[in-house]
RODO-2510 file (C-alpha; in nm, 4 decimals, decimal comma):
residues 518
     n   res          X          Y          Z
     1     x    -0,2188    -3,6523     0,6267
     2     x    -0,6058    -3,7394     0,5371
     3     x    -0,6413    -3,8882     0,1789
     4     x    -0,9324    -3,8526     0,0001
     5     x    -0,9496    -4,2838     0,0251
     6     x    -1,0067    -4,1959     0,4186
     7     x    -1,2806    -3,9534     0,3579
     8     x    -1,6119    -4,0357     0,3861
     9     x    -1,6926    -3,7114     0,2187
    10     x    -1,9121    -3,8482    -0,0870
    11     x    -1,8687    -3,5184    -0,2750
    12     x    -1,5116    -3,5860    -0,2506
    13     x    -1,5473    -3,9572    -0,3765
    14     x    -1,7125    -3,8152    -0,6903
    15     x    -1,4716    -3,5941    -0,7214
    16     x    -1,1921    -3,8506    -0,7621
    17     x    -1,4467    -4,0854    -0,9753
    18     x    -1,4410    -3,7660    -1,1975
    19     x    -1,0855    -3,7166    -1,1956
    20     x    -1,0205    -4,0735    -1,2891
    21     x    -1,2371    -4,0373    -1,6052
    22     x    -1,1177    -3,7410    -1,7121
    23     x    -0,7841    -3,8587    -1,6891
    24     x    -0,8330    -4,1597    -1,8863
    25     x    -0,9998    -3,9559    -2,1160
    26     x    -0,7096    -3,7086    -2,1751
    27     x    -0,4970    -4,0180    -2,1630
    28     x    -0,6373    -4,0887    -2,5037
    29     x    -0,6420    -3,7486    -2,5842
    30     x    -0,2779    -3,6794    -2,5464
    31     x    -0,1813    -4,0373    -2,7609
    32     x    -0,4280    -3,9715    -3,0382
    33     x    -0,2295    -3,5797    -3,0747
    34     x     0,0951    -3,7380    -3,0334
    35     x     0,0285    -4,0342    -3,2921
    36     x    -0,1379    -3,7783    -3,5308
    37     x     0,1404    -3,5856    -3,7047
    38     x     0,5538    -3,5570    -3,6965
    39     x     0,4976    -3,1686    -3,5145
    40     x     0,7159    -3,1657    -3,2269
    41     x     0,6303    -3,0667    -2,9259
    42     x     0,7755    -2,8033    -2,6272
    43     x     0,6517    -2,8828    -2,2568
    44     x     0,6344    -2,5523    -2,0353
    45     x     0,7889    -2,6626    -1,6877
    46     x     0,8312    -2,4842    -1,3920
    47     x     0,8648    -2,6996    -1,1252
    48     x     0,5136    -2,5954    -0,9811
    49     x     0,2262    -2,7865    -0,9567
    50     x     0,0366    -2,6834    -1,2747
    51     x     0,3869    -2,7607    -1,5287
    52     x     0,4102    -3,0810    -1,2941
    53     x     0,0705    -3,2228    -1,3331
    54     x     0,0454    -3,1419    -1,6907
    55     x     0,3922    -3,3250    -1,7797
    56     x     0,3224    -3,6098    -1,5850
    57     x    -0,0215    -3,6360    -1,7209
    58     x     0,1677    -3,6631    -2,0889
    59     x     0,4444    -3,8637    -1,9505
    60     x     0,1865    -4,1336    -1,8689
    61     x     0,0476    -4,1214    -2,1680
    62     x     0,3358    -4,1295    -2,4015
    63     x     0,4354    -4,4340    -2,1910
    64     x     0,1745    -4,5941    -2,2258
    65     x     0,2377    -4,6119    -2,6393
    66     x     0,4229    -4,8969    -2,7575
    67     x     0,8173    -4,8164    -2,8301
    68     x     0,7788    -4,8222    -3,1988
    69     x     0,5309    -4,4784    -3,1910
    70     x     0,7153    -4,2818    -2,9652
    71     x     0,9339    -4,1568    -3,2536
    72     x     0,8635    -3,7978    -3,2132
    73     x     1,0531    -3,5540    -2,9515
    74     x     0,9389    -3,3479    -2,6747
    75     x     1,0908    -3,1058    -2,5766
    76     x     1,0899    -2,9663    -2,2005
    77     x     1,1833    -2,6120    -2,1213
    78     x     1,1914    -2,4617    -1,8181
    79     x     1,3438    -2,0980    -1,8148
    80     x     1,6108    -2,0050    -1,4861
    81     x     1,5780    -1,6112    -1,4802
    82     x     1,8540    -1,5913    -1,2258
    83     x     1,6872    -1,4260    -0,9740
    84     x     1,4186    -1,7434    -0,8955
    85     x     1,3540    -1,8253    -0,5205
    86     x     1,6795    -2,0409    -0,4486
    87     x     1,4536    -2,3133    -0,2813
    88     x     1,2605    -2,3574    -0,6094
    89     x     1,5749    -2,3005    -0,8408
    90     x     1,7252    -2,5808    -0,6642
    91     x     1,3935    -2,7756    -0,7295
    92     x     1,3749    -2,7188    -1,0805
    93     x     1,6934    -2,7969    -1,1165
    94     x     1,7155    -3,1358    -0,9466
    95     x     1,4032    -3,2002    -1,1727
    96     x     1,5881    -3,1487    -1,4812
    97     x     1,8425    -3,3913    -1,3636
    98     x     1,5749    -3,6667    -1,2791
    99     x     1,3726    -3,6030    -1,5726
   100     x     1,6729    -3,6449    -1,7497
   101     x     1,7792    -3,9473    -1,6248
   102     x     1,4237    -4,0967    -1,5837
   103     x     1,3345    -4,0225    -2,0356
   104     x     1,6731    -4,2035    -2,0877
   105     x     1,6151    -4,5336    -1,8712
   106     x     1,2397    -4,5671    -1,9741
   107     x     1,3188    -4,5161    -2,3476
   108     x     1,1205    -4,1882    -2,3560
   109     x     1,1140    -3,9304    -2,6249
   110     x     1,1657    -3,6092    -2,3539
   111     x     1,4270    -3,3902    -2,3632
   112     x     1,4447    -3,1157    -2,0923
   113     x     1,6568    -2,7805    -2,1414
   114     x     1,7529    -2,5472    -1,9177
   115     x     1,7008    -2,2180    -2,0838
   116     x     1,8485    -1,8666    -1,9423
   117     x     1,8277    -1,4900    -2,0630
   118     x     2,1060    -1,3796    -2,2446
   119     x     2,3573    -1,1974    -2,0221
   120     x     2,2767    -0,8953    -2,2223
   121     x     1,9090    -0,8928    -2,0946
   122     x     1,9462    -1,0313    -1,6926
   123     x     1,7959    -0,8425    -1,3773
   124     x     2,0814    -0,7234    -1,2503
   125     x     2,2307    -0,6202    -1,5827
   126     x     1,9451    -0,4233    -1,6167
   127     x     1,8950    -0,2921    -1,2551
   128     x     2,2610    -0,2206    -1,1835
   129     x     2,4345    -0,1789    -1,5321
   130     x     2,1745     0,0535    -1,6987
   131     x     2,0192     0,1525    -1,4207
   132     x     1,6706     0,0634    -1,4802
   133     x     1,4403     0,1512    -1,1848
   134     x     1,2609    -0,1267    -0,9898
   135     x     1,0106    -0,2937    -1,1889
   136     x     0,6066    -0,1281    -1,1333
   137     x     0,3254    -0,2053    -1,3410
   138     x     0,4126     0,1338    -1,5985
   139     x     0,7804    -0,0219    -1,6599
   140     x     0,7600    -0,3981    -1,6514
   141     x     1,0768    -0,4072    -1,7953
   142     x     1,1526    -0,7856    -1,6779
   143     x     0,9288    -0,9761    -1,7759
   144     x     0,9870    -1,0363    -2,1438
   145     x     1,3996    -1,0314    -2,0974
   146     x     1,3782    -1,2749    -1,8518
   147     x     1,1175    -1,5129    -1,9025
   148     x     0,9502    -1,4359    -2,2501
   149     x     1,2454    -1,4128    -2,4747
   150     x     1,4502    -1,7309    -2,3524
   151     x     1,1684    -1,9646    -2,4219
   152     x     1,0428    -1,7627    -2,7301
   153     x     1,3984    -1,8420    -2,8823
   154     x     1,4185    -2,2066    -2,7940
   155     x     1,0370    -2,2430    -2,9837
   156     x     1,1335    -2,0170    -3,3207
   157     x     1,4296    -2,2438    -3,3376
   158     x     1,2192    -2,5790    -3,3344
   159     x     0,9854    -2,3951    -3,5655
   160     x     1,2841    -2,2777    -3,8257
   161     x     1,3811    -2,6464    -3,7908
   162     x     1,1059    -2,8466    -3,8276
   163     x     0,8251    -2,5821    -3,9711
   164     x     0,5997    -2,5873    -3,6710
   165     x     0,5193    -2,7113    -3,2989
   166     x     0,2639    -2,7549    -3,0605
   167     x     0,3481    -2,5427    -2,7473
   168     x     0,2013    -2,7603    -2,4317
   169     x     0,1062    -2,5378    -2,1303
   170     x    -0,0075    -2,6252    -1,7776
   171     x    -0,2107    -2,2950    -1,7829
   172     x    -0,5790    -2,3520    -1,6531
   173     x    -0,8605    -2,1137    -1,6564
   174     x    -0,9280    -2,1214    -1,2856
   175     x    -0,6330    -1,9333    -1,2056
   176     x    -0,7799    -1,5819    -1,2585
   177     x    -1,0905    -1,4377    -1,4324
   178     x    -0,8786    -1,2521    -1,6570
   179     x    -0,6686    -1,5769    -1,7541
   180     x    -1,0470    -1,7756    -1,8221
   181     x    -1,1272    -1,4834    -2,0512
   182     x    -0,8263    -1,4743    -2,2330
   183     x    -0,7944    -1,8566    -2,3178
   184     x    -1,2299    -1,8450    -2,4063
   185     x    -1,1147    -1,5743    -2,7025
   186     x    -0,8498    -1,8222    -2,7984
   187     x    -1,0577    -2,1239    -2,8359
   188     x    -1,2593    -1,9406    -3,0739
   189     x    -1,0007    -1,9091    -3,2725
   190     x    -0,9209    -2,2942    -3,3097
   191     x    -0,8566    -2,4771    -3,6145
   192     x    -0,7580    -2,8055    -3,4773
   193     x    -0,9326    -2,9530    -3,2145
   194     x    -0,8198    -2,9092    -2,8689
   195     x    -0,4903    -2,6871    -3,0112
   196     x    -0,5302    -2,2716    -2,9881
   197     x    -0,3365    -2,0069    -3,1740
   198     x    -0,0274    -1,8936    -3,0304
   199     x    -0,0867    -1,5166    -3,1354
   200     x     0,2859    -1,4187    -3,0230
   201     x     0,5131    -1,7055    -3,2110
   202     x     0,3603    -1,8005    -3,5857
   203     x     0,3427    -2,1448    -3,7116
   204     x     0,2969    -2,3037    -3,2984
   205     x     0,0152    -2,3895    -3,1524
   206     x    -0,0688    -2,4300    -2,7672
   207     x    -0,2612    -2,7387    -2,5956
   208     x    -0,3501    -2,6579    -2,2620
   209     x    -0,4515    -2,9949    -2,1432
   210     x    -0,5549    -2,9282    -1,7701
   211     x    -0,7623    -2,6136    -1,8970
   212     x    -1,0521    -2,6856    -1,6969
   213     x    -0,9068    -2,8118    -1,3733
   214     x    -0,9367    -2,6910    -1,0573
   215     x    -0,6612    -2,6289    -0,7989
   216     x    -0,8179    -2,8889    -0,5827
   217     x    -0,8058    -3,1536    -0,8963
   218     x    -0,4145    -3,0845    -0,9831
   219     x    -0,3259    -3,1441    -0,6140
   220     x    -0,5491    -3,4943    -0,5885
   221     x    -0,3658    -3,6027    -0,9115
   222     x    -0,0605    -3,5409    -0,7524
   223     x    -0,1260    -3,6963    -0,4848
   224     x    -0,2826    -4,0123    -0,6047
   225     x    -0,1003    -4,0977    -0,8777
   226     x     0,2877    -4,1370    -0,8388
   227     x     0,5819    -3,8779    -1,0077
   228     x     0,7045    -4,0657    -1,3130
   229     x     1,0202    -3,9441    -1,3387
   230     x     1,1213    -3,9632    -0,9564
   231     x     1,0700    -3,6804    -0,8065
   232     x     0,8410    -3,6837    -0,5086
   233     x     0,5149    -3,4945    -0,5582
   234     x     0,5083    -3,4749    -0,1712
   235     x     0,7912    -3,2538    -0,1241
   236     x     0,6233    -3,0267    -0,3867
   237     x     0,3323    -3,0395    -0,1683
   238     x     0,5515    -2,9516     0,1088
   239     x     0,7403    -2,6407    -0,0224
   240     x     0,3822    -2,5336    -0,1165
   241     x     0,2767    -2,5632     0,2104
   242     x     0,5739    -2,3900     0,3786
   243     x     0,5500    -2,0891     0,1407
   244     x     0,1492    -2,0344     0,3029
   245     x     0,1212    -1,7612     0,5211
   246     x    -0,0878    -1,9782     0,7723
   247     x     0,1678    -2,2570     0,7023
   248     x    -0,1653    -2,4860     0,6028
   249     x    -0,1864    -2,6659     0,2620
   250     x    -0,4745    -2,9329     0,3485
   251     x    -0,5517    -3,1949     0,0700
   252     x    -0,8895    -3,0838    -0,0888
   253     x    -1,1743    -3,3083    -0,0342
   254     x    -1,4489    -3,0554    -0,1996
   255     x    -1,5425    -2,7244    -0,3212
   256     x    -1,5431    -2,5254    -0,0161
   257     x    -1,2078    -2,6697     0,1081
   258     x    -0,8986    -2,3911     0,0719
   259     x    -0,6222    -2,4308    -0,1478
   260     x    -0,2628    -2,3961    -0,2221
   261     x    -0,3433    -2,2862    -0,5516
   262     x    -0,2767    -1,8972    -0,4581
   263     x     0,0551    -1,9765    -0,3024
   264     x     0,3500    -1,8215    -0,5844
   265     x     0,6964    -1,9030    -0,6593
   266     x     0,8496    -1,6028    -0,8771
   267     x     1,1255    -1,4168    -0,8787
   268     x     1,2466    -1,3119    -0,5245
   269     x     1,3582    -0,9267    -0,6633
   270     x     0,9746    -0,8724    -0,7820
   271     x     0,8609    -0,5038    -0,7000
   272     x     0,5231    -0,5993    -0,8988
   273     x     0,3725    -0,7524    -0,6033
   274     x     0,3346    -0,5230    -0,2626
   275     x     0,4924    -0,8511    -0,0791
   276     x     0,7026    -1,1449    -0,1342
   277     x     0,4416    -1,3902     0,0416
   278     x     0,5975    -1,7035    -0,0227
   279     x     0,9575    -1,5901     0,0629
   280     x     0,8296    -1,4406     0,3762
   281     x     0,6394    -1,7814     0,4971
   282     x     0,9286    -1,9889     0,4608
   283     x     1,1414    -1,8184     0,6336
   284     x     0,8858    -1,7585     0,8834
   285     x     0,7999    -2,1403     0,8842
   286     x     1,1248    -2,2566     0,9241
   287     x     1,3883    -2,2004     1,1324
   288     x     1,6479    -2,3602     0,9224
   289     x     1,5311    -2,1115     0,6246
   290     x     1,6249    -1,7973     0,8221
   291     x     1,9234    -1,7692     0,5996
   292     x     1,6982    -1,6159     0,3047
   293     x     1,6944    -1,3306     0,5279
   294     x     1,9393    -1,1042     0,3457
   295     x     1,7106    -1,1368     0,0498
   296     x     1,3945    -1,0436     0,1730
   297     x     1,6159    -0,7339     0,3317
   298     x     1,7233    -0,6691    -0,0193
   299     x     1,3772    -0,6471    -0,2135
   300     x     1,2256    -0,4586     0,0619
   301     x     1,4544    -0,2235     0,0071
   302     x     1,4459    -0,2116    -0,3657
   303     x     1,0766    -0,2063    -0,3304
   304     x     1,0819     0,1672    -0,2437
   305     x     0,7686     0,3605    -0,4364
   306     x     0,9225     0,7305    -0,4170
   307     x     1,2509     0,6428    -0,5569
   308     x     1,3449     0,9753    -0,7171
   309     x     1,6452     1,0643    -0,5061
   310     x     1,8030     0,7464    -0,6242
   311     x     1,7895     0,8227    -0,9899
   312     x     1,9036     1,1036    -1,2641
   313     x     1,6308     1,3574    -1,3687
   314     x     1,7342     1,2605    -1,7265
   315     x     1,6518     0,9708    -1,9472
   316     x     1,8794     0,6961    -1,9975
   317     x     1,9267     0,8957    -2,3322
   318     x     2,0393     1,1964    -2,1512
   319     x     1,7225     1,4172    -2,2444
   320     x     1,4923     1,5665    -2,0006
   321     x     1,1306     1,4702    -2,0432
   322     x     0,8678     1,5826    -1,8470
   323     x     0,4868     1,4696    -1,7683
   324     x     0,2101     1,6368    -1,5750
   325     x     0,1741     1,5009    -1,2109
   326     x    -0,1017     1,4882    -0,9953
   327     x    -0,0170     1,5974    -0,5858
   328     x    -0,2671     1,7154    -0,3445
   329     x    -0,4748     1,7487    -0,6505
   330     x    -0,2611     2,0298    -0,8059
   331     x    -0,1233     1,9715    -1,1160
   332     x     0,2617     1,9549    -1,1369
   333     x     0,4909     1,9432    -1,4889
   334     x     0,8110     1,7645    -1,3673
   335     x     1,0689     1,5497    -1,4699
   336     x     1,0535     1,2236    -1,5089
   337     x     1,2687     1,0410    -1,3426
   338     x     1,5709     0,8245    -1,5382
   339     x     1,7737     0,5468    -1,4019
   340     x     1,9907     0,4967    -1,1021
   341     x     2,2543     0,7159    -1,0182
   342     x     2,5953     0,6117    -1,0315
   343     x     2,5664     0,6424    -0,6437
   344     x     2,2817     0,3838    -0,6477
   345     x     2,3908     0,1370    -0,9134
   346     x     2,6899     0,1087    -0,7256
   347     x     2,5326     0,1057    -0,3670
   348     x     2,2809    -0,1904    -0,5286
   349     x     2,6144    -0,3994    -0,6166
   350     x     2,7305    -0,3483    -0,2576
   351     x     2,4570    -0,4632    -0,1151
   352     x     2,3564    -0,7713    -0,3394
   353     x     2,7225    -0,8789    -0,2637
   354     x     2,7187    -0,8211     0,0673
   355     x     2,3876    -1,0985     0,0916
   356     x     2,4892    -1,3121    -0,1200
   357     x     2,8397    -1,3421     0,1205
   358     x     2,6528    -1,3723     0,3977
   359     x     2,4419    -1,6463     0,2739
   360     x     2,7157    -1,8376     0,1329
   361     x     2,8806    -1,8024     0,4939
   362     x     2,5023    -1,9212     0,6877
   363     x     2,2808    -2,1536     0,4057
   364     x     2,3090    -2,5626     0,4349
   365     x     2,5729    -2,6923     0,3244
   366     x     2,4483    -2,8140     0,0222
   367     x     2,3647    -2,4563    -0,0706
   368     x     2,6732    -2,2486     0,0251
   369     x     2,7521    -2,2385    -0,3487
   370     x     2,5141    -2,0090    -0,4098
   371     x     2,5057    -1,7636    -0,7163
   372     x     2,3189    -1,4293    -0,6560
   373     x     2,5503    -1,2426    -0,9548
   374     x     2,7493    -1,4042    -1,2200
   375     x     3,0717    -1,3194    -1,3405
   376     x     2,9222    -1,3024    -1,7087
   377     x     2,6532    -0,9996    -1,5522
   378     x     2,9600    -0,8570    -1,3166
   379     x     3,1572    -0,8371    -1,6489
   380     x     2,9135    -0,6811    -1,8599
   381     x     2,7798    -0,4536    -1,5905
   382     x     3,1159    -0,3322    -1,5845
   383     x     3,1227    -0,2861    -2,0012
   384     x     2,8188    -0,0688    -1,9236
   385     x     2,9603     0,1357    -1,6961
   386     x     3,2981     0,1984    -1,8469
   387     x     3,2028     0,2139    -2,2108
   388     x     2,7908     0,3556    -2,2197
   389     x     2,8362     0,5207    -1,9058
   390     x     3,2294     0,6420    -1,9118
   391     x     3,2743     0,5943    -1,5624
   392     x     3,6392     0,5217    -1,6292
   393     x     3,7285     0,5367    -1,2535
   394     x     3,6305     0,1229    -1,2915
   395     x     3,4215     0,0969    -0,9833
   396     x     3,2966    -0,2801    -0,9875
   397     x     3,6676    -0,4539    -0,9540
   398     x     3,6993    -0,2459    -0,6113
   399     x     3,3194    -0,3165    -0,5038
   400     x     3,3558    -0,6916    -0,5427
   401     x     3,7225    -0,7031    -0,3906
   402     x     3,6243    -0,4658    -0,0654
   403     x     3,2828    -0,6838    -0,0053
   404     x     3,4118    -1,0393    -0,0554
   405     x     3,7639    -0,9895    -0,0183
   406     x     3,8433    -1,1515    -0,3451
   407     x     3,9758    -1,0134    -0,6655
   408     x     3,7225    -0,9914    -0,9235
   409     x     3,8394    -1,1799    -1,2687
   410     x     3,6562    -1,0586    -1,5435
   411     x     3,5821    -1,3350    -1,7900
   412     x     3,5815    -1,0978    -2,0702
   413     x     3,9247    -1,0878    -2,3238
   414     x     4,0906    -0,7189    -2,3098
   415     x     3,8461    -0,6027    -1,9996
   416     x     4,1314    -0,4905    -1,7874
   417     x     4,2954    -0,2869    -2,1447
   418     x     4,2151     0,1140    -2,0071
   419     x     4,4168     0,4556    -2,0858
   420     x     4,2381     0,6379    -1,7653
   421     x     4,1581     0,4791    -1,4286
   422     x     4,0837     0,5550    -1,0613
   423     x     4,3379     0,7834    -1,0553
   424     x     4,2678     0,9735    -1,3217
   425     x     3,8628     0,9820    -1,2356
   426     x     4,0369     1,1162    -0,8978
   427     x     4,2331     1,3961    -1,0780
   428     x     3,9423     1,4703    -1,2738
   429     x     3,7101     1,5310    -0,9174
   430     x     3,9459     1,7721    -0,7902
   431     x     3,9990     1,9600    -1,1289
   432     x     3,5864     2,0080    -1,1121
   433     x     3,5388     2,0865    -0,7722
   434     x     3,2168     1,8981    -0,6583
   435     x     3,0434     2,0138    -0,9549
   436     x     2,8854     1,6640    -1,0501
   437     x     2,8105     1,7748    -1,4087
   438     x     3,0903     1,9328    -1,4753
   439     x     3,2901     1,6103    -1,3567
   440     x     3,0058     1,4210    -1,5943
   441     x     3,0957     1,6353    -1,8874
   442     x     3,4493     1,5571    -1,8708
   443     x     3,4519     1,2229    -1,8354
   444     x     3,2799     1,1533    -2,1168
   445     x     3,4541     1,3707    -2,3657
   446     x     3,8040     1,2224    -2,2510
   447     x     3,6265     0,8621    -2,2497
   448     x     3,4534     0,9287    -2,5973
   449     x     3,8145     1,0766    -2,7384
   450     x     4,0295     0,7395    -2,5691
   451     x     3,7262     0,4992    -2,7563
   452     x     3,8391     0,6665    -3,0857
   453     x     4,1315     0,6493    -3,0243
   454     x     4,2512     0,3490    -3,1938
   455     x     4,0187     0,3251    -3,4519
   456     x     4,0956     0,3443    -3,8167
   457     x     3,8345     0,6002    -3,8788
   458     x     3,7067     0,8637    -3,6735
   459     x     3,4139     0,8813    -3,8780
   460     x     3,1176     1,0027    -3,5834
   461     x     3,3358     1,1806    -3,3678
   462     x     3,2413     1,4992    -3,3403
   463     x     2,8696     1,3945    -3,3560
   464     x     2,9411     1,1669    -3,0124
   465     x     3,1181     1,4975    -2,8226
   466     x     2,8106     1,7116    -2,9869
   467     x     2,5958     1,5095    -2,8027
   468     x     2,8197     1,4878    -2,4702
   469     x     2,7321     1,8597    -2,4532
   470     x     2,3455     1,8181    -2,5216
   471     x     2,3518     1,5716    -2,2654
   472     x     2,5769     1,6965    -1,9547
   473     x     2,6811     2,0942    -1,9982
   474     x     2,3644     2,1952    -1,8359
   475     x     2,3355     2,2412    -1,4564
   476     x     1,9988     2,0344    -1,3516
   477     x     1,8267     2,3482    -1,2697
   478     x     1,9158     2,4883    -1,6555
   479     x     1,8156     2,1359    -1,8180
   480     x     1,4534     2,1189    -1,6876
   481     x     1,4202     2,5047    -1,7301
   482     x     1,5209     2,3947    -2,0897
   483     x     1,2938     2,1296    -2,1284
   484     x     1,0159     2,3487    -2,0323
   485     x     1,1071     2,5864    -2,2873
   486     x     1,0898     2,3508    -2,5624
   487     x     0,8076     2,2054    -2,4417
   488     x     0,5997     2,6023    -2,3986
   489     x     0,7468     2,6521    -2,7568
   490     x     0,5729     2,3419    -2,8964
   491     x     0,2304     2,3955    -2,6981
   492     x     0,2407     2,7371    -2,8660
   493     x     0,3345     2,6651    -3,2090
   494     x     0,0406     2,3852    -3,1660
   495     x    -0,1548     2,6773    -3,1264
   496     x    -0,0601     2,9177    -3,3736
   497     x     0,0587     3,1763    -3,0931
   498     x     0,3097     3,3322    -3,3739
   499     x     0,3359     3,6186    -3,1121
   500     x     0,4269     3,3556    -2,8076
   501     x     0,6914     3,1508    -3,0123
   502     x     0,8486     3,5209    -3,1197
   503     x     0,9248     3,6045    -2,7240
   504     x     0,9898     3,2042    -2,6446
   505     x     1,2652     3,1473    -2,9182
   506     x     1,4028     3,5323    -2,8202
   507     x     1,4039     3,4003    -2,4630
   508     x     1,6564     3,0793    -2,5700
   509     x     1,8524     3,2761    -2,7363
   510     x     1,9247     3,4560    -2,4225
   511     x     1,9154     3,1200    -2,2434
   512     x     2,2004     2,9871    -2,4744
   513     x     2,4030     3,2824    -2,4477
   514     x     2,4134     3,2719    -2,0693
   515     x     2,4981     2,9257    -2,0990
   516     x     2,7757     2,9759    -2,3459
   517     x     2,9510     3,2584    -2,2010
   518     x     2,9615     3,1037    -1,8325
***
């Protein structure tokens, strides 16, 4: 591989001359923060070249102090979501063992954490317990429980500790116009030098030391100067280069040179991006990654845009709300759509079981023990469905034990404690004859009745079956027709049509009485 030593590119000579400066410069930079107060700080790492660059830059630095001043703590967080490309999870994760290992030998003031999102707030809790669609850009449900809120936790409980921070960031404002803009705004806002506001967690402040660097200037420093901690900065080069469509990641020499830069490692479920480029390339350059397969099968089909025959016409509250679609430039006052079916949540389980069996059957050896689901999220996707969703028939033990052949144990106390069961859910189908709300309706007033059933007070009860029949006693056809009522009722009251809302409410009386005497 050409070095930038080997070039005779003078452009490209300056450009390291540069890069050398500036690092000494933030060399200084970084020691004179560190030195200045007892704020702790909290490293961002990812494992990708931007986290990488800017902890080894501080690494270097903090080194470079003698013993006696590196008496304040950094922290290093790097956030799993659970659903991160397994090539870069198992990255990260060796990182967090050499970084580890590295602080402790050298006598360095790091201390890495591997940070998760509560099982409460997981992908696949949300996806296949509630039933929350795939992710677009209107419902971007994932984001903050996956990624947001783990670190956001970690820093409020270093600021409750110690009274404040400084959040450090690899973020740089060549990345995107938007993200130059945003950071600009910021640094108008400074009151420290070099340190902006952190307008989403009080009392923390972010440095962003690498702000002005290019892509081309994080991958010479990478390359020039060696990985601290021991990890080699090559094989991050590498898995760059492998997740490049054109399988090409040359070392920039100048300007007009390409990049890695766009290349992106994110979660490999992500329906906010129209492909999964970096999944795709490695598997496409390399034979010996052709067991990711099964996962790229799996988003593609996730990543479906018309989903609505997978999921209820209600919300998750049971309600039917409508909005005013646009098709063939007619305008259309439909339902919008609520979460997964019970048929879908439970076809989603099959198939992210199936994959990750078949992966654990064809990945390197060293990777066989692979994790898609965990038997925390199994466990409280089952809660979900057996307690919010009364699907007492207890689906998920079956799933798991007909797809991998084992029998599931659910970690949580009492999980396996149930009055009604499979065959009572079957009972129940006959009794109701293929009428699926019908079959809905009953299941949760015998589930809501066997919940209260051993409680000391039945203090709610009859509010909890009231809204069973709000929810589930109207045909689909007779829901929406009601939600359009309601919704013609408010439009005219809006108005002031006394005359309209006369005939409307007249017409739900009628409406109810149909519905109460069938």
């Amino acid at each position: 591989m050409t070095t930038v030593q080997e070039t005779n590119n003078s452009q490209g000579q300056r450009t390291v001359a540069d890069l050398v400066e500036n690092i000494q410069a933030l060399t200084i930079e970084v020691q004179n923060l560190y030195c200045l107060d007892s704020i702790p700080w909290v490293i961002g790492y990812s494992g990708g070249k931007d986290s990488t660059a800017v902890l080894q830059l501080i690494w270097n630095a903090i080194a470079a102090l003698p013993p006696k001043k590196r008496s304040k703590i950094i922290y290093i967080i790097t956030t799993d979501t659970l659903v991160e490309n397994p090539i870069v999870s198992t990255w990260v994760r060796n990182s967090i063992k050499y970084i580890k290992s590295a602080a402790q030998a050298q006598g360095l003031p790091f201390e890495p954490h591997l940070l998760h999102p509560v099982v409460t707030e997981t992908f696949w809790v949300g996806l296949i317990g509630k039933g929350y669609p795939a992710p677009r850009g209107k419902f971007r449900w994932c984001t903050e429980r996956l990624k947001i809120n783990p670190s956001n936790r970690f820093i409020r409980d270093v600021v409750r500790t110690n009274g404040e921070t400084i959040v450090v960031l690899g973020t740089r404002k060549a990345e995107s116009i938007g993200r130059a803009n945003r950071m600009k705004a910021l640094e108008a806002q400074r009151v420290r030098d070099h340190l902006s506001p952190n307008m989403n967690l009080p009392n923390s402040l972010v440095y962003s030391p690498i702000e002005n660097w290019r892509n081309d200037e994080v991958w010479l420093y990478l390359m020039q100067w060696e990985n601290p901690w021991g990890c080699s900065n090559k094989d991050l080069f590498v898995m760059y280069r492998e997740s490049t469509a054109d399988n090409e990641c040359p070392l920039v020499v100048d300007t007009s040179t390409p990049s890695c830069g766009s290349s992106r490692f994110g979660c490999w479920v992500c329906t906010m991006v129209t492909q999964d480029k970096s999944l795709t390339a490695m598997i496409q350059n390399d034979d010996e990654k052709e067991w990711l397969q099964p996962l790229l099968d799996f988003r593609n089909e996730l990543d479906v845009e018309n989903d609505r025959d997978r999921r209820d016409f209600r919300r998750r509250t049971g309600n039917v709300q409508l909005y005013e679609r646009n098709i063939d430039g007619e305008i259309s006052v439909e339902p919008i759509p609520g979460p997964y079916t019970k048929e879908w949540r439970e076809t989603w389980l099959r198939k992210l079981l199936s994959a990750q069996t078949q992966i654990r059957r064809t990945a390197p050896e060293a990777m066989r023990d692979i994790t898609l689901i965990t038997a925390e999220e199994l466990s409280e996707i089952r809660r979900i469905w057996l307690e919010e969703k009364h699907e007492f028939d207890d689906s998920l033990p079956r799933i798991y034990q007909e797809v991998t052949g084992e029998i599931f144990r659910d970690p949580r106390p009492g999980a396996d404690n149930s009055l009604l069961g499979a065959d009572e859910w079957a009972v129940l189908e006959e009794l109701c004859q293929g009428d699926a709300m019908h079959l809905e309706l009953m299941a949760k007033l015998l589930d809501t009745e066997r919940q209260y059933r051993t409680m000391t007070s039945r203090t709610g009860i009859y509010s909890k079956l009231e809204k069973c029949f709000e929810t589930s006693s109207r045909s689909p056809t007779d829901a929406i027709a009601n939600a359009h009522y309601k919704r013609d009722l408010k439009t005219a009251a809006g108005d002031g049509n006394v005359e309209t809302v006369k005939q409307l409410t007249w017409a739900d009386l009628k409406f109810q009485a149909k519905n109460d005497i069938s």
